[in-house]
SEKOL-241808 format. One record per residue (C-alpha): x, y, z. Coordinates in Angstrom, 1 decimal. Layout:
BEGIN
@east:X&north:Y&up:Z
...
***
This chain:
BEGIN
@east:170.5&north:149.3&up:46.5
@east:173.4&north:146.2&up:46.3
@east:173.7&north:145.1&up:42.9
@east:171.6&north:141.9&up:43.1
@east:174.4&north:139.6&up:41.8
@east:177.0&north:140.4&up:44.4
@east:176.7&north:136.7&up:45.9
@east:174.9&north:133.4&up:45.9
@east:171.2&north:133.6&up:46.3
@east:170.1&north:131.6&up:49.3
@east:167.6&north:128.4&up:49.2
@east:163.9&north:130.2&up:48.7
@east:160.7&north:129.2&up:47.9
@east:159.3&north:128.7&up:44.4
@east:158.0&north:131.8&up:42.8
@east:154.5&north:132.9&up:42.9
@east:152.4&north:133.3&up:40.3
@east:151.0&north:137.0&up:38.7
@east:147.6&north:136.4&up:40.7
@east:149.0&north:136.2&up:44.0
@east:150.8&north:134.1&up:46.5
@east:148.9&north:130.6&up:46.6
@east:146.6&north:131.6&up:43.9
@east:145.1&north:133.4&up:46.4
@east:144.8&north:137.0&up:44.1
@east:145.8&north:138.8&up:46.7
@east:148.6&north:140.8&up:44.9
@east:148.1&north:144.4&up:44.6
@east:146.3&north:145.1&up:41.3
@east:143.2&north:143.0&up:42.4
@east:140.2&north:145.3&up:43.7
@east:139.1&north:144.5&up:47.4
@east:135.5&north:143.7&up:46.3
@east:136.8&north:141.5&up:43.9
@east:139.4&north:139.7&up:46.6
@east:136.3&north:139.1&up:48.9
@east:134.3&north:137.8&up:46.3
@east:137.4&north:135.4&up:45.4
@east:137.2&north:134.6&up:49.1
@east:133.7&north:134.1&up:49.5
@east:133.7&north:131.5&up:46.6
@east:136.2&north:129.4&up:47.8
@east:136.5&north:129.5&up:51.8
@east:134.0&north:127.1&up:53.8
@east:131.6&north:128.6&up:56.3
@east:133.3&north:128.4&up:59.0
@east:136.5&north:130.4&up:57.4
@east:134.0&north:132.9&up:55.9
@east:132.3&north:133.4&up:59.3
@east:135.8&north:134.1&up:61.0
@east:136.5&north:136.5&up:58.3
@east:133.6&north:137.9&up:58.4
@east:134.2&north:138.8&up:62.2
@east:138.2&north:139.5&up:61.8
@east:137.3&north:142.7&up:59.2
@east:134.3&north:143.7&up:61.3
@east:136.5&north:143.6&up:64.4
@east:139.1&north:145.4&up:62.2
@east:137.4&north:148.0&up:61.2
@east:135.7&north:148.5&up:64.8
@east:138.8&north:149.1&up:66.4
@east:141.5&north:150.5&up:64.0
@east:144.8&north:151.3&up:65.5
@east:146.3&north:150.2&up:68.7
@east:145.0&north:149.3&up:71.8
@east:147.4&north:148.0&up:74.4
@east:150.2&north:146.4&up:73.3
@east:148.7&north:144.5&up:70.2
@east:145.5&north:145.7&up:68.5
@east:142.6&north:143.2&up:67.6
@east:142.9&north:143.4&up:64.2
@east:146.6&north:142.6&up:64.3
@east:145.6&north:139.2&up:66.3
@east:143.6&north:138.1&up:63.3
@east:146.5&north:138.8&up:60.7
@east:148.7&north:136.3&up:63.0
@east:146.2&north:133.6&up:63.1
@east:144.7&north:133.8&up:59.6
@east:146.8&north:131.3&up:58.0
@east:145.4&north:128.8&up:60.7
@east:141.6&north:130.2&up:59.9
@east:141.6&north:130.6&up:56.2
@east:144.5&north:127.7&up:55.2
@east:147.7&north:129.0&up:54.3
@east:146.3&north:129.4&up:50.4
@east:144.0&north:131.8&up:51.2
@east:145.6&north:133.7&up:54.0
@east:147.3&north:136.7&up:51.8
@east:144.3&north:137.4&up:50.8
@east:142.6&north:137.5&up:54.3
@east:145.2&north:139.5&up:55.9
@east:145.2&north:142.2&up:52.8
@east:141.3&north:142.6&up:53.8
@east:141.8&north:142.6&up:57.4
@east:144.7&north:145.4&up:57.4
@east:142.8&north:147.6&up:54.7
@east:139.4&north:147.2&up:57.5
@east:141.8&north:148.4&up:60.3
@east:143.0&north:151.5&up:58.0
@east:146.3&north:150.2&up:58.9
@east:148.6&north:153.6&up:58.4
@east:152.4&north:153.6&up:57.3
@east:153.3&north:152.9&up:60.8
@east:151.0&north:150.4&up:61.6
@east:151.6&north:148.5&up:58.2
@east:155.6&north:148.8&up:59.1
@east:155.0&north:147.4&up:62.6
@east:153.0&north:144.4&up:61.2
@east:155.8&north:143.9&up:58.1
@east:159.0&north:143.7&up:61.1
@east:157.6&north:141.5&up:64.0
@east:155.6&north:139.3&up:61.3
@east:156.5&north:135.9&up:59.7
@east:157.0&north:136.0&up:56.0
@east:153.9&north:135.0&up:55.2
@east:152.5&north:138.3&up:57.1
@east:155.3&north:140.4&up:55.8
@east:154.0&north:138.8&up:52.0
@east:150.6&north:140.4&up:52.7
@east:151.6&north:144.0&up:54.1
@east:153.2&north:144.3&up:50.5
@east:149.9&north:142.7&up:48.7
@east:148.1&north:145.8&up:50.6
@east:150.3&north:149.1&up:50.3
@east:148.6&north:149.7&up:47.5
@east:145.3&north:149.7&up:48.9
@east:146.5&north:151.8&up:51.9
@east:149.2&north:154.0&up:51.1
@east:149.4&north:156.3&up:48.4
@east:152.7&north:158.0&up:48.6
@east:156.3&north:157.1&up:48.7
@east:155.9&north:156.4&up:52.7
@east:156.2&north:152.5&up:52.2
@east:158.9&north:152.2&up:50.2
@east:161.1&north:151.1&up:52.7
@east:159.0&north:148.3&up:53.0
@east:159.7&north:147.0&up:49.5
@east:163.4&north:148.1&up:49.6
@east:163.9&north:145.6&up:52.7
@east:161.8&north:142.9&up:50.9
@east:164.2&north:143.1&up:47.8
@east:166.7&north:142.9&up:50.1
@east:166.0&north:139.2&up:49.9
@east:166.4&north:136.2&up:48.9
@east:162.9&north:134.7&up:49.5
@east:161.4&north:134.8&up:45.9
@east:157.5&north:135.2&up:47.3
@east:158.5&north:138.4&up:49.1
@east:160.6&north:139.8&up:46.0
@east:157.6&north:138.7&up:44.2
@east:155.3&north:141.0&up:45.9
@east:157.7&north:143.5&up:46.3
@east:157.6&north:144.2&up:42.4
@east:153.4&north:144.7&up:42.4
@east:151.6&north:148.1&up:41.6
@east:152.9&north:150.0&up:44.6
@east:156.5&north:149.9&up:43.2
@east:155.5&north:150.6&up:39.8
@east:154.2&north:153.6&up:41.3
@east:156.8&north:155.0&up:43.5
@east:160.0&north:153.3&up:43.0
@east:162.6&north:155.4&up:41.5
@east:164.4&north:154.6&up:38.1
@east:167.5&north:153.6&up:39.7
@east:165.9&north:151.2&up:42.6
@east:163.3&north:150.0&up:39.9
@east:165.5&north:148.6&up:37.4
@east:167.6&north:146.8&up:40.4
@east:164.5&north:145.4&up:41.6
@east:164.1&north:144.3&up:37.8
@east:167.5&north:142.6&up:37.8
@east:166.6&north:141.3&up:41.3
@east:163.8&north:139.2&up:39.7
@east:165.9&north:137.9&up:37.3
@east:169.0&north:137.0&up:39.9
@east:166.3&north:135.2&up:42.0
@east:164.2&north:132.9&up:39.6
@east:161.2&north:135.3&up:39.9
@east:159.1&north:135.3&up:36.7
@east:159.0&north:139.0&up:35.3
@east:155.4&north:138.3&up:34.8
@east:155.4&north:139.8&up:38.8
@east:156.6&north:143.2&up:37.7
@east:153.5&north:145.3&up:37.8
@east:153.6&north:148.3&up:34.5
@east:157.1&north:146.3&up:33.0
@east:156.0&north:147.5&up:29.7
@east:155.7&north:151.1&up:30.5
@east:158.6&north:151.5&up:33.1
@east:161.0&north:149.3&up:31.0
@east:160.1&north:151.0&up:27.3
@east:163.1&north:152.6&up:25.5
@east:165.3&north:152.3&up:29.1
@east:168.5&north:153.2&up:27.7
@east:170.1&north:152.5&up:31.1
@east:168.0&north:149.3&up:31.8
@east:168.8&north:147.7&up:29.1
@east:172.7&north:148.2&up:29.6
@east:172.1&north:146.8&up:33.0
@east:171.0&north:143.9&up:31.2
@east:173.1&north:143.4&up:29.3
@east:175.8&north:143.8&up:31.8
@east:174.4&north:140.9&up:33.8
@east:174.0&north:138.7&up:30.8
@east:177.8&north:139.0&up:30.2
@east:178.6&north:138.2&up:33.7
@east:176.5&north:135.3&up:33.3
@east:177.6&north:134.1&up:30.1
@east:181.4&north:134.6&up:31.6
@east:180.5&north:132.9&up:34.9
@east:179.3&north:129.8&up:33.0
@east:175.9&north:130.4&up:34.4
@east:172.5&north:130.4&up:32.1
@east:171.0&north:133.7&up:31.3
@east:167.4&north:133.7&up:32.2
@east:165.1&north:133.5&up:29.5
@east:163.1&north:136.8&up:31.2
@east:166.2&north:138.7&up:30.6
@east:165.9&north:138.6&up:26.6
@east:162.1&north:139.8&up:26.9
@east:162.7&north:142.6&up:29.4
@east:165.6&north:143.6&up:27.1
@east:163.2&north:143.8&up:23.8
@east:160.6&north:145.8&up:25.6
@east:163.5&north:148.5&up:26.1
@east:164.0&north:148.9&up:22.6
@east:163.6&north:152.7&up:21.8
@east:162.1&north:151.7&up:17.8
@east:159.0&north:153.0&up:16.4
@east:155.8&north:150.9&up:17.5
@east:154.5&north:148.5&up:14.9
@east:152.2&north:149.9&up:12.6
@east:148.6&north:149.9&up:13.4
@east:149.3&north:151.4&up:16.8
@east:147.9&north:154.6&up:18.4
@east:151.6&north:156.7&up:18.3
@east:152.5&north:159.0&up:16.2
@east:155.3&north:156.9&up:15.0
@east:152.6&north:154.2&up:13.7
@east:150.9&north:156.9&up:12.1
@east:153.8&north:158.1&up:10.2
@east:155.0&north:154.5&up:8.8
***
């Protein structure tokens, strides 16, 4: 993967918060029952009614039929049905309904806007449970847009990114103005990361030489690679022995 400072960042969007493009929860670590409940709570009848519909239709017809499936309809007109707040959310319900495979997921992520492309990533971990997605969030890092790098980072590339593509993604939040707060299992990936935290502290220097700020983020990934004993009063070994 490029280095992530290799060139100016383009315009992007603000960051999304930790609980999902919009507000909407629809990032990865949020259960499906408790996204439709979310949903159900906030969406006026009519929007409920369509979604309602959209995931039965879904999970009626999975798969393809003709040249577009149903279900892959509804994930284009969601944002229209739902409001653009609420849509992530929507299409991550819809696509897990359809059983939407590796393929089908990748097809949706290529010919869809960026909104769509947002909630493909919000669902691989609903719907994929190896490494088969992955090139999914490798493109999406690829990136400038800060809500795609945003959801790029969630639960599914905690669990299958390797060390050298995770700690680029890492450094890719930080070139981009995306809050680390994104980075699903920081604390455990980043903890005593010898080679992480040189990375870091490569790109503060560059920074620093640049005349450019070094992100705040970049100082609290850096202590959570710090190899030291855990404070006492923890459960390690270490704790114990203090």
């Amino acid at each position: 993967m490029k280095h992530p400072d290799a060139g100016p960042a383009a315009p992007a969007a603000p960051a999304a918060r930790s609980d999902g493009p919009g507000g909407d929860g629809a990032d990865g670590g949020t259960s499906l029952a408790a996204l439709r409940a979310h949903l159900d709570s906030r969406l006026p009848g009519a929007a409920r009614a369509w979604l309602d519909q959209a995931v039965a239709e879904a999970a009626a017809h999975p798969g393809t039929h003709g040249p577009i499936s149903v279900w892959e309809l509804r994930i284009a007109e969601a944002g229209r049905r739902c409001g653009d707040e609420y849509a992530d959310a929507a299409r991550v319900l819809v696509l897990h309904a359809a059983g939407a495979d590796p393929a089908a997921l990748g097809r949706v992520y290529r010919q869809g806007t960026a909104a769509e492309r947002r909630a493909v990533l919000h669902a691989l971990p609903h719907l994929v449970s190896g490494p088969d997605a992955l090139p999914l969030i490798e493109d999406a890092l690829r990136t400038n847009d800060t809500r795609l790098v945003a959801a790029a980072v969630g639960p599914y590339a905690a669990l299958h990114l390797d060390p050298h593509n995770w700690r680029h993604a890492v450094l890719k939040c930080l070139f981009t103005g995306v809050p680390v707060d994104h980075v699903a299992d920081l604390e455990r990936r980043a903890r005593a990361d010898a080679e992480l935290a040189r990375m870091l502290g490569d790109f503060a220097a560059e920074r620093t030489a640049a005349g450019r700020p070094v992100p705040e983020d970049l100082h609290r990934v850096l202590a959570l690679t710090d190899p030291a004993p855990a404070p006492h009063g923890s459960d390690t070994p270490h704790a114990e022995e203090s």
